[in-house]
Backbone as CSV, one residue per row, in Angstrom:
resi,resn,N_x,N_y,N_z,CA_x,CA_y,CA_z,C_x,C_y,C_z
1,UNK,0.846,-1.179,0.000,0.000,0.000,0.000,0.888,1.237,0.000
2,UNK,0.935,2.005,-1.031,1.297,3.027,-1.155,0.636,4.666,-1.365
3,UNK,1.371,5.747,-0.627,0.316,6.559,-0.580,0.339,7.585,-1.753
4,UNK,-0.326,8.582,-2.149,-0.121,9.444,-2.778,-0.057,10.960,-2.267
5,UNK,0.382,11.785,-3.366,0.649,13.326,-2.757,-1.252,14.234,-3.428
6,UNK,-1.412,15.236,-2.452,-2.756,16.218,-3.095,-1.756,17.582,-2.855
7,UNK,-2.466,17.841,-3.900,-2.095,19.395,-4.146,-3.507,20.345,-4.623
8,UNK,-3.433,21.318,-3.674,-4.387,22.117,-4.510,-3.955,23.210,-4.476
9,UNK,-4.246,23.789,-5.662,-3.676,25.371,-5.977,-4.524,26.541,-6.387
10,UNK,-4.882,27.270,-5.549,-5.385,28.306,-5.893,-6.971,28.180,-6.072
11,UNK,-7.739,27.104,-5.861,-8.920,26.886,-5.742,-10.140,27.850,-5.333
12,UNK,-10.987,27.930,-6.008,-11.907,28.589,-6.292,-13.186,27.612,-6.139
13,UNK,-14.430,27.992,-5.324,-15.601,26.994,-5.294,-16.545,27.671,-5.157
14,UNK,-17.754,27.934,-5.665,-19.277,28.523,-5.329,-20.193,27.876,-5.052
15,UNK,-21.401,28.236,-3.903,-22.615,26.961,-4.004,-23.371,28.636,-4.630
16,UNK,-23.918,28.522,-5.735,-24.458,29.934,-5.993,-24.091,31.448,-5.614
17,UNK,-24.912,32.080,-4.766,-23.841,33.179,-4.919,-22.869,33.169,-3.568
18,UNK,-22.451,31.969,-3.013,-21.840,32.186,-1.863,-20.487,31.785,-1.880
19,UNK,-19.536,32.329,-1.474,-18.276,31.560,-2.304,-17.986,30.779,-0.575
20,UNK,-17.507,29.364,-1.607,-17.288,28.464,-0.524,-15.644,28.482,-0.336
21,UNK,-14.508,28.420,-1.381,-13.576,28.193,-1.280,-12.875,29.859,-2.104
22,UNK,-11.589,30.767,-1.300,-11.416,31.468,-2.003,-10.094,31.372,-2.514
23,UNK,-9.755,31.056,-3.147,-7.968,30.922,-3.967,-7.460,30.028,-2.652
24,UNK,-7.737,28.611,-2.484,-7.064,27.810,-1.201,-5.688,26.767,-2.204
25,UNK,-4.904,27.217,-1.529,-3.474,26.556,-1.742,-3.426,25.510,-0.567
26,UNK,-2.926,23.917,-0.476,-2.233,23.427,0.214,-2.007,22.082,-0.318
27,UNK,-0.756,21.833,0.096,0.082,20.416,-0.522,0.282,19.827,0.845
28,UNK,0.226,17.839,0.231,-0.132,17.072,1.336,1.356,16.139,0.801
29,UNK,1.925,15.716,1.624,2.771,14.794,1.283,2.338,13.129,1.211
30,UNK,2.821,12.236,-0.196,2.390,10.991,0.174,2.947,10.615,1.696
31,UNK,1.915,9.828,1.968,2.110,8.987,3.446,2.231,10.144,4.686
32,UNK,1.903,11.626,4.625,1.026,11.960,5.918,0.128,12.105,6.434
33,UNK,-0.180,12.693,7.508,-1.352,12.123,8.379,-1.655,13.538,8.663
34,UNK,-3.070,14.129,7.790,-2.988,15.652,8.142,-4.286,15.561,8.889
35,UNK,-5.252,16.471,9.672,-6.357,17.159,10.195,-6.818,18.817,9.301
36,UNK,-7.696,18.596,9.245,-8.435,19.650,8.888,-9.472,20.308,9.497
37,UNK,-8.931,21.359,10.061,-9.703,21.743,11.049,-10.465,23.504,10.465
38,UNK,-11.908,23.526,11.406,-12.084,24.995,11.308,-13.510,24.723,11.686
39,UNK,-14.271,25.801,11.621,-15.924,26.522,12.197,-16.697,25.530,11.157
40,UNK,-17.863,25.343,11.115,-18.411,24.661,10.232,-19.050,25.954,9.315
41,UNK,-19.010,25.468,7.722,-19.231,26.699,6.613,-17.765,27.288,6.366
42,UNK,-16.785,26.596,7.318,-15.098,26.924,6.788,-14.752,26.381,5.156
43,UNK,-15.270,25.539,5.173,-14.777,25.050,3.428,-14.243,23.812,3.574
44,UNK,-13.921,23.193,4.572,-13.426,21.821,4.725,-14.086,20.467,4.010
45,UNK,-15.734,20.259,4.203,-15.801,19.462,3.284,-15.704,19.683,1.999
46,UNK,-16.404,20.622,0.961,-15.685,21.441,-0.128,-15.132,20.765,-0.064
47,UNK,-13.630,21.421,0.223,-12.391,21.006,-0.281,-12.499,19.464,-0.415
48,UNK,-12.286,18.460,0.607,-12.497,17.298,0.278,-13.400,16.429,-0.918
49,UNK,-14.111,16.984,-1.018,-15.105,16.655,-2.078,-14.679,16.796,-3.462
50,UNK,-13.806,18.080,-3.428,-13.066,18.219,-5.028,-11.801,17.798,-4.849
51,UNK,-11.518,16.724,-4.065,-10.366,16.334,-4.228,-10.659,14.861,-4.635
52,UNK,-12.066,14.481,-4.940,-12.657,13.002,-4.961,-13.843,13.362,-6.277
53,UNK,-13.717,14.609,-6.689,-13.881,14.516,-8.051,-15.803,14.972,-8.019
54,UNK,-16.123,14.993,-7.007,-17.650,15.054,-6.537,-17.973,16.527,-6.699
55,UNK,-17.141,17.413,-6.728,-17.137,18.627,-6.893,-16.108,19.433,-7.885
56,UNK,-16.592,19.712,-8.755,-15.251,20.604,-9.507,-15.072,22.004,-9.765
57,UNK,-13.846,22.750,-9.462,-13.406,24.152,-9.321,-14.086,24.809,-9.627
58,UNK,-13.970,26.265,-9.302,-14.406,27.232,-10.784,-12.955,27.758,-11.151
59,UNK,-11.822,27.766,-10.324,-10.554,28.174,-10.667,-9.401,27.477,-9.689
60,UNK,-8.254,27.189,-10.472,-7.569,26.730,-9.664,-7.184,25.455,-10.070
61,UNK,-5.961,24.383,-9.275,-6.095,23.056,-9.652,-5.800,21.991,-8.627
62,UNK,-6.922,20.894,-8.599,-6.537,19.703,-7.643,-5.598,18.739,-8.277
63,UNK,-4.956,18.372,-7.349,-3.870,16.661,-8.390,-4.102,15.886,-6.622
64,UNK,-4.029,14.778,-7.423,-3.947,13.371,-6.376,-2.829,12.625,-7.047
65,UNK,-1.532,12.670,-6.727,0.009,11.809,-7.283,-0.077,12.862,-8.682
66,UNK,-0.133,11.544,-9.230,0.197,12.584,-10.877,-1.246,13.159,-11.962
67,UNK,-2.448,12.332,-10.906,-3.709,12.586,-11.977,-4.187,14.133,-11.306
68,UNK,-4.379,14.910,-12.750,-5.388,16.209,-12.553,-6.869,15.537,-12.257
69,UNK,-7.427,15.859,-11.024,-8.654,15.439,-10.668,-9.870,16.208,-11.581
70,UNK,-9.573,17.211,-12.014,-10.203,17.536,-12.684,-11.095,17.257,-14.473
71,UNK,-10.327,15.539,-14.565,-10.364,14.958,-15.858,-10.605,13.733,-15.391
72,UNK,-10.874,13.648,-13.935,-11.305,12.069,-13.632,-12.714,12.184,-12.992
73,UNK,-13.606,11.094,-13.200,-15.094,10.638,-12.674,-14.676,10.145,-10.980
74,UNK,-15.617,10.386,-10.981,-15.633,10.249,-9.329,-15.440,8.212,-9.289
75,UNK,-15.929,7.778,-10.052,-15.340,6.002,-10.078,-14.546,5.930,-10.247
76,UNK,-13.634,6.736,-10.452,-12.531,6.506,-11.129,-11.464,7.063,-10.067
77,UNK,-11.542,8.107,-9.384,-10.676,8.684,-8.285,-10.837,7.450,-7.206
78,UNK,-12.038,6.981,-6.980,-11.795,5.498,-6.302,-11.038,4.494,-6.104
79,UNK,-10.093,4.915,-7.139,-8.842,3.987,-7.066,-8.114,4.097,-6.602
80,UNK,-7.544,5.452,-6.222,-6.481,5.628,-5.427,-7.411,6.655,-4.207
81,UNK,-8.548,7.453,-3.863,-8.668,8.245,-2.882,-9.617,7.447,-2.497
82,UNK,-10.224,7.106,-0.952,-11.068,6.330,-0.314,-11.949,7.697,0.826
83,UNK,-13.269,7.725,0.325,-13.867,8.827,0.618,-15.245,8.579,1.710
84,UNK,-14.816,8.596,3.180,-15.832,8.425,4.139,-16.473,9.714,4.372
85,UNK,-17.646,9.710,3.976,-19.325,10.135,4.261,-19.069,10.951,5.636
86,UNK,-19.408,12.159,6.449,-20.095,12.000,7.604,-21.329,10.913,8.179
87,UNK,-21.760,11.386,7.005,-23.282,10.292,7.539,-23.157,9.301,6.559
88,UNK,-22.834,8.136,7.387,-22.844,6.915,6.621,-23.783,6.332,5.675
89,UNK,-25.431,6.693,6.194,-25.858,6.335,5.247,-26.000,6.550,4.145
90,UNK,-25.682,7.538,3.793,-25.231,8.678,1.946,-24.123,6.997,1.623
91,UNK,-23.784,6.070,2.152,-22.882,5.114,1.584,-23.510,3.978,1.380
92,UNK,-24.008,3.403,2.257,-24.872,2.041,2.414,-25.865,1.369,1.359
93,UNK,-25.944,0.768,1.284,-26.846,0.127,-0.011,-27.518,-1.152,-0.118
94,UNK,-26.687,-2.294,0.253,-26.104,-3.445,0.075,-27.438,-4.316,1.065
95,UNK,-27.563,-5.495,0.864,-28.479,-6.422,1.557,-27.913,-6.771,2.757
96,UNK,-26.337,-6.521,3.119,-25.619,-7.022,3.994,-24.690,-6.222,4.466
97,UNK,-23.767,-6.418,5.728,-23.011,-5.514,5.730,-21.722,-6.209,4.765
98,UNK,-21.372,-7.656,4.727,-20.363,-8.159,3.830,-20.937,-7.685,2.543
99,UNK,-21.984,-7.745,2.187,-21.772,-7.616,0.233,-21.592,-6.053,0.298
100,UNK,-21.635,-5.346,1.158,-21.183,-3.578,1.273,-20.540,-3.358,0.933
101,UNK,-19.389,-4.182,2.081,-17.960,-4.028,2.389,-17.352,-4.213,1.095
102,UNK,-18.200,-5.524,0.319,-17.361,-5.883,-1.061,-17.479,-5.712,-2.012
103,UNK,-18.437,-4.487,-1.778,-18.882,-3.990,-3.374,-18.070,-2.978,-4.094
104,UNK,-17.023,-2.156,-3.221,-15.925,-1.748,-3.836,-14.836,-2.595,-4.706
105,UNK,-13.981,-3.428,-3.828,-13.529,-4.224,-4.263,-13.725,-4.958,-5.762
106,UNK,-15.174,-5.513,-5.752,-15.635,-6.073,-6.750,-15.787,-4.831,-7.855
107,UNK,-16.255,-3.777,-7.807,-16.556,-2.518,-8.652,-14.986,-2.274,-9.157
108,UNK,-13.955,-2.526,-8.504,-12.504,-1.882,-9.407,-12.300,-3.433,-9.348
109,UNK,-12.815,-4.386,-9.553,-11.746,-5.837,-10.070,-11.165,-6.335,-9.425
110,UNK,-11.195,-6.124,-8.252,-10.107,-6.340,-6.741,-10.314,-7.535,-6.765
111,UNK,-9.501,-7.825,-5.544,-9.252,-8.739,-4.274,-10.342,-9.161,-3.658
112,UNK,-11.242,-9.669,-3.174,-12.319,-9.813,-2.401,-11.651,-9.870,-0.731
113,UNK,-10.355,-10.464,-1.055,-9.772,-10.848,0.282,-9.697,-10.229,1.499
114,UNK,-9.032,-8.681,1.245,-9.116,-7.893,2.342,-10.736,-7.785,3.236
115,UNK,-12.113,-8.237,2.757,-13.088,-8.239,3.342,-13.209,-8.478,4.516
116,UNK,-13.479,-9.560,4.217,-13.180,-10.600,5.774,-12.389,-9.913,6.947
117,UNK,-11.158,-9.607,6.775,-9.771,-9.189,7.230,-10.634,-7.663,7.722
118,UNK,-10.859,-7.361,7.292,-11.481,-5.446,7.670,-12.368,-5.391,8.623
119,UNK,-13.465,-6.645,8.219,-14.700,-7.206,8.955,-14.442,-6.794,10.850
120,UNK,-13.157,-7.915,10.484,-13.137,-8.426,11.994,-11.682,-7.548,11.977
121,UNK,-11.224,-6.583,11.433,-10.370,-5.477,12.421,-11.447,-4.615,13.284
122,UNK,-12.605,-4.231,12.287,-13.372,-3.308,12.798,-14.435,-3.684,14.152
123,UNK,-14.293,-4.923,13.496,-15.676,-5.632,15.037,-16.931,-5.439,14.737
124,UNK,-16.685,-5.780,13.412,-18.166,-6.273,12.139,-18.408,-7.277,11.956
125,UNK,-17.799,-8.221,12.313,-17.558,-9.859,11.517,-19.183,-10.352,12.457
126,UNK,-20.032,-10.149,13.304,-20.978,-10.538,13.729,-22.060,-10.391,13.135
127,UNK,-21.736,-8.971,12.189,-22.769,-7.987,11.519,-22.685,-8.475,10.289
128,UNK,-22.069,-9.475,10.110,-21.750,-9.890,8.204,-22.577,-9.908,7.312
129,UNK,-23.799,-10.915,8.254,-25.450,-11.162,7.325,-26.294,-9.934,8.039
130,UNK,-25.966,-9.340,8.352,-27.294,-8.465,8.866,-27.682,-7.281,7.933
131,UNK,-28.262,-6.953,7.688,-28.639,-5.469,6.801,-28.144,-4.338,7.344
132,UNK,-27.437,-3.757,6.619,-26.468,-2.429,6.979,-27.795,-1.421,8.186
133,UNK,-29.351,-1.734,7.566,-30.255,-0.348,7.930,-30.491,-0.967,9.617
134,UNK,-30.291,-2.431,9.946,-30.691,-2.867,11.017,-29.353,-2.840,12.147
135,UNK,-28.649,-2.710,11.758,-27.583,-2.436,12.721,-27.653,-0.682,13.426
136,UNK,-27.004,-0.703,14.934,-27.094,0.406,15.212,-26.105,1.838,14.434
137,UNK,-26.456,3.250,14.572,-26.177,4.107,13.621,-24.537,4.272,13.894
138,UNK,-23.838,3.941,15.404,-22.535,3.889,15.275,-22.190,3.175,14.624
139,UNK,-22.811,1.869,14.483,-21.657,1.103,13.749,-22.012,0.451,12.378
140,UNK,-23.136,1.646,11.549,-23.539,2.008,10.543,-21.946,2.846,10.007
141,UNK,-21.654,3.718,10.779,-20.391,4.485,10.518,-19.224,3.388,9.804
142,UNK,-19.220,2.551,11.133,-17.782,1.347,10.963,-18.011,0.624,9.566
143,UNK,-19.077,0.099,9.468,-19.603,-0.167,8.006,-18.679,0.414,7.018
144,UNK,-19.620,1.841,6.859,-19.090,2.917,5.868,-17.412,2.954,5.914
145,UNK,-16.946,2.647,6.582,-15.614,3.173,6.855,-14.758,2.023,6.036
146,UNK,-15.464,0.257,6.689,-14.892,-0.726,6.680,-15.070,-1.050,4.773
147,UNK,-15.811,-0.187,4.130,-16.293,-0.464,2.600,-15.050,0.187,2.046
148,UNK,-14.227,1.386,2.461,-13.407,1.852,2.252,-12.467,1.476,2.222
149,UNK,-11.670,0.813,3.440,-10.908,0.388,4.159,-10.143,-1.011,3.001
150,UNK,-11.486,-1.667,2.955,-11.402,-3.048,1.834,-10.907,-2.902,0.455
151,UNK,-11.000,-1.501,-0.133,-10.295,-1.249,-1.500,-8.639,-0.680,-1.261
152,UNK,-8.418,-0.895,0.041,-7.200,-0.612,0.404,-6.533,0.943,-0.585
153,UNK,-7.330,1.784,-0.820,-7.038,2.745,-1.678,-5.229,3.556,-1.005
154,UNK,-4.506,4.292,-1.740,-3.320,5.350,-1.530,-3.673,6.188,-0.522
155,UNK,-4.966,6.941,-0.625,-5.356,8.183,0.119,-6.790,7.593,0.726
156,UNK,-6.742,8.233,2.663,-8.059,8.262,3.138,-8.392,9.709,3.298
157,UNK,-9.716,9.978,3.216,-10.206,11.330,3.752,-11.627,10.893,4.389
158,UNK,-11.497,11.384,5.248,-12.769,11.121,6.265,-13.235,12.488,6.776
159,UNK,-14.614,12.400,6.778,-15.638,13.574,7.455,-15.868,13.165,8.778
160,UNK,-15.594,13.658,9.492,-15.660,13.927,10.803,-15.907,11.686,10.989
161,UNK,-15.208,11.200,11.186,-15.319,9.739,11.528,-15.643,8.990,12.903
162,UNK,-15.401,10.098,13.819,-15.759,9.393,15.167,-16.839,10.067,15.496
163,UNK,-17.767,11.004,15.061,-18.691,11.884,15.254,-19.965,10.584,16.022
164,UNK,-20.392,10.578,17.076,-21.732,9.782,17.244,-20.803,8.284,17.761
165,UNK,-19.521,7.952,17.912,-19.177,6.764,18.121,-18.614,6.599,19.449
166,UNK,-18.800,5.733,20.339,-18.206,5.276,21.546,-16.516,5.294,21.707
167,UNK,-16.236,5.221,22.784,-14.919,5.391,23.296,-14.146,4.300,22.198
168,UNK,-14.835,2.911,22.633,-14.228,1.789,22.195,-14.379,2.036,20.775
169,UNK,-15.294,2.230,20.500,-15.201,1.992,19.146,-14.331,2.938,17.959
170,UNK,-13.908,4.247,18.859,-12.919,5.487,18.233,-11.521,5.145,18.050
171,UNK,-11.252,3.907,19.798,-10.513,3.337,19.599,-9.599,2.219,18.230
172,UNK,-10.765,1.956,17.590,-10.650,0.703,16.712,-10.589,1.996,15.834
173,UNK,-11.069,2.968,15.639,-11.056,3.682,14.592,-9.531,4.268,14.042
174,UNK,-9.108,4.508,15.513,-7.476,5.167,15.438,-6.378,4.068,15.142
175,UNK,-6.719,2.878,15.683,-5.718,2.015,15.481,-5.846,1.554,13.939
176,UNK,-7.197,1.354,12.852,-6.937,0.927,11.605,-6.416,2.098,10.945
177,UNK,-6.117,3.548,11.753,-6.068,4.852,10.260,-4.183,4.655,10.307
178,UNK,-3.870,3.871,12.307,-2.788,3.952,11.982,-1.717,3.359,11.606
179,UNK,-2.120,1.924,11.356,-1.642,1.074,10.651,-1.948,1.119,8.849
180,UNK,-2.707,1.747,8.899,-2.552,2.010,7.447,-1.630,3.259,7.140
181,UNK,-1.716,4.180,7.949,-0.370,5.333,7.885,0.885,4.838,7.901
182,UNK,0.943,4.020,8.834,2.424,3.563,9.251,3.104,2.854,7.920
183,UNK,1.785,2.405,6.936,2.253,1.447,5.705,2.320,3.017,4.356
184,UNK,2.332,3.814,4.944,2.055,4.611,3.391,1.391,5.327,3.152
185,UNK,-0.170,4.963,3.669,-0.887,5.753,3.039,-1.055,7.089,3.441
186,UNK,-1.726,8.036,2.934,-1.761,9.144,3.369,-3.341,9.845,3.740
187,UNK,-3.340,10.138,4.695,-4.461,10.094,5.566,-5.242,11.793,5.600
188,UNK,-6.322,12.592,5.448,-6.811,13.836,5.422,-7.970,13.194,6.161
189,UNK,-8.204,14.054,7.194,-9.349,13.732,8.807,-9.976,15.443,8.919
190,UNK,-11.127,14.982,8.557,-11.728,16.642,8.675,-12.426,16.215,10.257
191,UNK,-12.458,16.642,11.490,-12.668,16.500,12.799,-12.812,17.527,13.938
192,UNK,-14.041,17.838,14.488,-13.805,18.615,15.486,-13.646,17.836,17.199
193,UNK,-12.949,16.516,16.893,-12.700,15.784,18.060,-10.915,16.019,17.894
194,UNK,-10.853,17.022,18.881,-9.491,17.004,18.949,-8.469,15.740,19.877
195,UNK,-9.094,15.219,20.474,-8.596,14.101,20.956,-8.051,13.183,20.098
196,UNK,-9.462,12.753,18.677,-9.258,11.878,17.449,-7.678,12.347,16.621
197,UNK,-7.520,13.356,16.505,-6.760,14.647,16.039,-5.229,14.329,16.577
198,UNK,-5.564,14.816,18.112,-4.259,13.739,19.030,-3.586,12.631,18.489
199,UNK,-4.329,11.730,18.209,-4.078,10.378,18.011,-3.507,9.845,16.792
200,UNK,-4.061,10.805,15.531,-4.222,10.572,14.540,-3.152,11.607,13.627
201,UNK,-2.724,12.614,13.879,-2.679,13.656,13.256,-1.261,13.954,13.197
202,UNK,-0.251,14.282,12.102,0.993,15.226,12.515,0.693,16.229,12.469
203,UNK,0.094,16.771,11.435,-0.131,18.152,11.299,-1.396,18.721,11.179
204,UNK,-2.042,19.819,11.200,-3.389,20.079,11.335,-3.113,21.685,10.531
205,UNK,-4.330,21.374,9.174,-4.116,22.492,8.488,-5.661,23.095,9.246
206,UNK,-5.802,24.370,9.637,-6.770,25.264,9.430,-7.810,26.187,8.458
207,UNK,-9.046,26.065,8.511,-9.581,26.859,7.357,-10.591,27.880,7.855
208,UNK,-10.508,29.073,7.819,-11.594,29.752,8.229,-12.459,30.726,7.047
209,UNK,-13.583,30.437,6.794,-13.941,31.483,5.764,-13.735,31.101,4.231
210,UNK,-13.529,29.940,3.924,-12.616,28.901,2.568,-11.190,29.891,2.461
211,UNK,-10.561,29.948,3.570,-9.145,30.326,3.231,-8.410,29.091,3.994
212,UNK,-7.356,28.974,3.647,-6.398,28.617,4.810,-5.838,29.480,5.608
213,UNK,-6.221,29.194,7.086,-5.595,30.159,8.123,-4.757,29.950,8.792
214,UNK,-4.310,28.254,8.859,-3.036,27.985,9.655,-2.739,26.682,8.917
215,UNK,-1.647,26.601,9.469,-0.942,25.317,8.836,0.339,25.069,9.927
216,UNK,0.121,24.062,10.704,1.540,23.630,11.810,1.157,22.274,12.383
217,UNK,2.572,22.383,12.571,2.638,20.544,13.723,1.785,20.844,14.508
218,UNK,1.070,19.099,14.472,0.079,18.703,15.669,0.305,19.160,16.948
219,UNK,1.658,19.120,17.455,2.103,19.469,18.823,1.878,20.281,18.882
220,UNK,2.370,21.447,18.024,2.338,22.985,18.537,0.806,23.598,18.166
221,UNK,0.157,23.301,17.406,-1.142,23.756,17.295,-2.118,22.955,18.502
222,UNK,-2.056,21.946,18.904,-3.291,21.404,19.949,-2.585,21.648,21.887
223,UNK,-1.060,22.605,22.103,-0.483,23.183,23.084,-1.223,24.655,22.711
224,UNK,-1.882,24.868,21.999,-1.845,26.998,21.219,-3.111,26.758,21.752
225,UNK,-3.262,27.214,23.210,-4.671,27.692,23.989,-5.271,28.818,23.648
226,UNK,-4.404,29.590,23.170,-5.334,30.974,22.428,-5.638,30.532,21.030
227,UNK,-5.057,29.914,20.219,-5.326,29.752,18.881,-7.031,28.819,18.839
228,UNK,-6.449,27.946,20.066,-7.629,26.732,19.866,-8.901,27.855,20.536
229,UNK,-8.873,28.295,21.643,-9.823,29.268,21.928,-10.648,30.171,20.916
230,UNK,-9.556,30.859,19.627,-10.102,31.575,18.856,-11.128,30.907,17.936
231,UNK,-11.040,29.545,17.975,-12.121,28.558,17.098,-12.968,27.898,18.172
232,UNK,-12.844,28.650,19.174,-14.273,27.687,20.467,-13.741,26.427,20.653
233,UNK,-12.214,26.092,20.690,-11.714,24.490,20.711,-11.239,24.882,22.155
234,UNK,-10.971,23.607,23.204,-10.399,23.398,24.219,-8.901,22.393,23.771
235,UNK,-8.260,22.533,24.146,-6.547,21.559,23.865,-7.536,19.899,24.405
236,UNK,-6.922,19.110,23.816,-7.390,17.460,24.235,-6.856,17.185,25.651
237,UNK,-7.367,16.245,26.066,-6.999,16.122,27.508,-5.450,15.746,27.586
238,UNK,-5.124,15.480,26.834,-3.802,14.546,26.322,-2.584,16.243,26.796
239,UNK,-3.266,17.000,25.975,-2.365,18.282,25.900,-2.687,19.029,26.877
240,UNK,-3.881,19.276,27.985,-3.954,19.784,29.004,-3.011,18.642,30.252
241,UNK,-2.742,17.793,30.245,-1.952,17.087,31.444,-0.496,17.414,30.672
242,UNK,-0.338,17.490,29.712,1.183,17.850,29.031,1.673,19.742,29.353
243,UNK,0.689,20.621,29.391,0.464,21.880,29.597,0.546,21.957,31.397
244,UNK,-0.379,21.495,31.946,-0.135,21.802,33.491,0.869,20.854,33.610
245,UNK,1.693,19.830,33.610,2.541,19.025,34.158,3.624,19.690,33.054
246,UNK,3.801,20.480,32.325,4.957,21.125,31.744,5.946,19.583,31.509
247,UNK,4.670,18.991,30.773,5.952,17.743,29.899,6.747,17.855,28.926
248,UNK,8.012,17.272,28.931,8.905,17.338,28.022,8.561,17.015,26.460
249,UNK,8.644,17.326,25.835,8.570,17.038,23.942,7.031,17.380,23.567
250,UNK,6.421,18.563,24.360,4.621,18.267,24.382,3.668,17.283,23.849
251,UNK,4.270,16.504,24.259,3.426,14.628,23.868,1.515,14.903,23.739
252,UNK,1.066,14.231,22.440,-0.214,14.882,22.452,-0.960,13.392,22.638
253,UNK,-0.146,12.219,21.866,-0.789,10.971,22.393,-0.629,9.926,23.555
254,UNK,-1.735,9.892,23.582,-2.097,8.938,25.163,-0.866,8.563,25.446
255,UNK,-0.173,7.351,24.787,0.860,6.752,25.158,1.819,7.398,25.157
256,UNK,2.109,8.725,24.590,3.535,9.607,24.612,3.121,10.148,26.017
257,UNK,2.285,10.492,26.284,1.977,11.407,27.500,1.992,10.522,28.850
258,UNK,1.536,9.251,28.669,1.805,8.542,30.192,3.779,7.881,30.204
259,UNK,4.441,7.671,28.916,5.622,7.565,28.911,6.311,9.238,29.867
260,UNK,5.772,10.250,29.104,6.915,10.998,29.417,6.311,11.524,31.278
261,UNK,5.164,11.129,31.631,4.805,11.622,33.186,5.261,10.486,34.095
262,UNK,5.312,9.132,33.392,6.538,7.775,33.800,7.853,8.411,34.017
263,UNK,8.682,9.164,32.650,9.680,9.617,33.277,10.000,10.822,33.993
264,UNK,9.249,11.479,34.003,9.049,12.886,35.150,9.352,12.040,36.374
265,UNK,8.041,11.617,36.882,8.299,10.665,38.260,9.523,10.088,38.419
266,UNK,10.047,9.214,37.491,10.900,8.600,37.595,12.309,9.585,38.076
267,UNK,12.589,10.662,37.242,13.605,11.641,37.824,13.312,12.550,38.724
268,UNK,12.077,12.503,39.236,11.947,12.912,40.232,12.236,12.192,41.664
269,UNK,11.911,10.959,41.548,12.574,9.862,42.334,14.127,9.941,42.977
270,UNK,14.352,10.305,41.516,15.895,9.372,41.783,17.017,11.089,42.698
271,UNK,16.331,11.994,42.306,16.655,13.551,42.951,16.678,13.467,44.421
């Protein structure tokens, strides 16, 4: 699994007379792990949407690796960009949640194989025969996600993905985005769960107004109590125990943050 690079340049978007996107520049590197953050009516889904071919410019240009998105069908960007819904059911279809899962796959010629395998990363494999509409609406989401997941596409972009989902189950959410990062791919998370963000994220671009308004490392943007304030955000809990305990390397995930308050104690001990 390999990831690809997005670029957009100078982008231009209208829903009638309202401009959604105004001249937005930003480049994604294959195989990182960005956040997209801002107010809702910022331009964030927009943007995502014309990067999956569902929406096209009025000025400006998208690329995904080497294809101008602007000359490809939205079946066709399917091949390399994997595009989760907020609301899952805008995805669902299928008599089952397995023939869902495998109707991508089967639609580009695939593998059927990864199915199964996605099923039971996600903690679907119970839900196999059941009808996508009879299962509950969280894990209607995991569904949607797990249909994605199975075409093993270059690029994920997800609308807000843990929105409506349980602890545990956000859990399972962070661990498949990050084993698929860790292999390549390259990951865009539009989210106002900054915790998810924590977990998930190196960098976190900002949009306010369809501009880009910030662009910085995860660390230093989810430590920026005035920045996050100026968007009605609170820092994740992760970065408030890293902020009052003045931890070393401002660790934003769980496990960086109980390592480095392990070694606080620890040299505090030994003093």
């Amino acid at each position: 699994m390999s990831g690809f690079g997005l670029v957009v340049e100078g982008v231009r978007y209208a829903y009638a007379d309202t401009e959604a996107l105004r001249g937005v520049t930003v480049a994604i590197a294959a195989g990182e792990s960005v956040a997209l953050i801002g107010r809702n009516g910022a331009g964030k889904t927009t943007l995502t949407r014309l990067l999956v071919a569902l929406l096209r410019p009025a000025a400006g240009r998208v690329a995904v690796g080497d294809w101008d998105v602007g000359s490809k069908r939205p079946d066709e960007m399917a091949r390399r960009v994997g595009y989760v819904f907020q609301h899952a059911d805008q995805q669902l279809f299928a008599r089952s949640v397995r023939e869902d899962v495998a109707f991508g796959p089967r639609r580009l010629g695939g593998d059927e194989g990864p199915v199964t395998a996605v099923l039971e990363e996600l903690g679907l494999a119970t839900y196999a025969d059941v009808h996508p509409y009879d299962v509950p609406a969280p894990v209607r989401k995991l569904v949607a996600l797990a249909g994605v997941l199975a075409m093993e596409p270059g690029v994920l972009i997800l609308d807000e993905p843990t929105a409506g989902l349980g602890a545990a189950q956000c859990e399972v959410v962070v661990g498949a985005l990050r084993r698929r990062n860790q292999r390549g791919v390259t990951l865009l998370v539009v989210s106002h769960d900054l915790g998810f963000v924590a977990e998930t994220a190196d960098r976190v671009v900002v949009m306010e107004a369809g501009r880009i308004a910030g662009d910085q490392a995860a660390r230093a943007f989810l430590y920026d109590v005035p920045a996050l304030a100026a968007l009605g955000l609170r820092p994740p809990v992760t970065a408030r125990i890293g902020i009052a305990l003045q931890l070393p390397g401002a660790p934003i995930r769980a496990a960086d943050v109980a390592a480095a308050m392990q070694g606080v104690q620890w040299r505090q001990m030994s003093e």
